[in-house]
MIFITOR-468436 format. One record per atom (N, C-alpha, C): residue in three letters; x, z, y. Coordinates in steps of 0.02 Angstrom, whole numbers, plus 50000, padded with zeros to 5 digits. Example, Ala and Ser with C-alpha at 12.3 -4.5 7.8 and 13.67 -1.06 7.14 Angstrom:
ALA506605039049716 ALA506155039049775 ALA506605039049835 SER506425035449888 SER506845035749947 SER506455039450002 
END
This chain:
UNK490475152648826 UNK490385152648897 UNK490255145448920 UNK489855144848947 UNK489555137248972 UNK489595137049078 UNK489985132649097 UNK489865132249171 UNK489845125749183 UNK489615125749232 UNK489495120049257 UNK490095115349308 UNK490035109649303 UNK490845106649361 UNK490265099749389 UNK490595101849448 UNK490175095949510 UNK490745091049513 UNK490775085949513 UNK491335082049550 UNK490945076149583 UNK491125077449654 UNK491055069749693 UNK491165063949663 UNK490785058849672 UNK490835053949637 UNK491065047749703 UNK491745046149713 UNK492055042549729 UNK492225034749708 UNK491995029949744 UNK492475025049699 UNK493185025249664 UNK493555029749713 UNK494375030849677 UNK494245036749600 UNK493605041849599 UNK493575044649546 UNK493085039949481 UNK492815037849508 UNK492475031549452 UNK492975028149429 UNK493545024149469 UNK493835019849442 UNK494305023349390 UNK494795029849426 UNK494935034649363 UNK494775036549301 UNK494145038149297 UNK493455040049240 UNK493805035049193 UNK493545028549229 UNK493435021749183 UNK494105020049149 UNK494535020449182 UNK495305018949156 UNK495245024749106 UNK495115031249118 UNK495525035249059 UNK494905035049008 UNK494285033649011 UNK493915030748932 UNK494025023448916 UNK494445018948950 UNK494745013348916 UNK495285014848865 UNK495645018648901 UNK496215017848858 UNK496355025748821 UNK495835028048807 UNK495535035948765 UNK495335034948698 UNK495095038548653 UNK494365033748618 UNK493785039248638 UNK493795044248697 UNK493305047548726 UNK492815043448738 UNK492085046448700 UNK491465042648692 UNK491265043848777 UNK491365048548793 UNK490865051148858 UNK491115055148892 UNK490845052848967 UNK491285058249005 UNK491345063349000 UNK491035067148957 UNK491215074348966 UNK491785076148907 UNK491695071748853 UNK492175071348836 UNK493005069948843 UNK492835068248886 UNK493565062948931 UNK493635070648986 UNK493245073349015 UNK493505077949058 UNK493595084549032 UNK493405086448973 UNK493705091648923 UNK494185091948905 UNK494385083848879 UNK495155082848839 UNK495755084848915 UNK495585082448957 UNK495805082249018 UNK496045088549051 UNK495425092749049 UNK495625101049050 UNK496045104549019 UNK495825102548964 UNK496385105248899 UNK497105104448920 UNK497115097648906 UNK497895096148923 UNK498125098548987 UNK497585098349043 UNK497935103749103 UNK498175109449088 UNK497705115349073 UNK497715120849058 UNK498495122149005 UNK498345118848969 UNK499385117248919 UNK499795116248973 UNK499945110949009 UNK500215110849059 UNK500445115949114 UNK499885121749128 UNK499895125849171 UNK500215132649125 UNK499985133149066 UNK500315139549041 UNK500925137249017 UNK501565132249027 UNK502155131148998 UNK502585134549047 UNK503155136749007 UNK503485141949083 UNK504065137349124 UNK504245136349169 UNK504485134949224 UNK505095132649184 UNK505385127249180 UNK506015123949145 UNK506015123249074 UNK505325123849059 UNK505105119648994 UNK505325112848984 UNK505465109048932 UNK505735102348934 UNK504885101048877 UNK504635095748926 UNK504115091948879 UNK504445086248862 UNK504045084348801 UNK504345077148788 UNK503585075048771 UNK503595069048809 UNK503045064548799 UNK502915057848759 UNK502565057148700 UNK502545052248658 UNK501875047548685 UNK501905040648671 UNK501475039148674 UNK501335031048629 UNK500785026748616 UNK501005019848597 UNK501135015548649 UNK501485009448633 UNK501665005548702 UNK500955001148711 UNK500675000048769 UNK500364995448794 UNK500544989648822 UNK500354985748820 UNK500574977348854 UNK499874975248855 UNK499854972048943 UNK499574970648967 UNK499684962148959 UNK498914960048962 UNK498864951948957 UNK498884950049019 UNK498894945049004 UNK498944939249076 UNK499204938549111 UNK499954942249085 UNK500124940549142 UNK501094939849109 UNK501424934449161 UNK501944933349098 UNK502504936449132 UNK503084941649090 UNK503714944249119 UNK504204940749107 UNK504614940249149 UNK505314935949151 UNK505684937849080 
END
């Protein structure tokens, strides 16, 4: 099944886009908004007082220095 998805193109949805293929290794947007679905769609079929646990690697940001 193939459909089609419109999305307005916003500066606040560009800047989104761009952040989640920075830090993705999604080649292309449509790639980046598939993975995206997916993980919604998981999200939406978990039943009501599900405990997720979320893993992820740590990021650290340059330039900038913490106490």
């Amino acid at each position: 099944m193939s459909r089609t998805l419109s999305v307005r193109k916003t500066p606040a949805m560009e800047a989104a886009l761009s952040e989640i293929m920075r830090v993705t290794d999604a080649e292309t947007t449509t790639e980046a908004v598939a993975r995206a679905l997916d993980l919604y769609a998981t999200w939406l079929s978990l039943k009501p007082g599900t405990l997720a646990e979320v893993s992820a690697h740590t990021r650290r940001k340059t330039g900038r220095k913490t106490a």
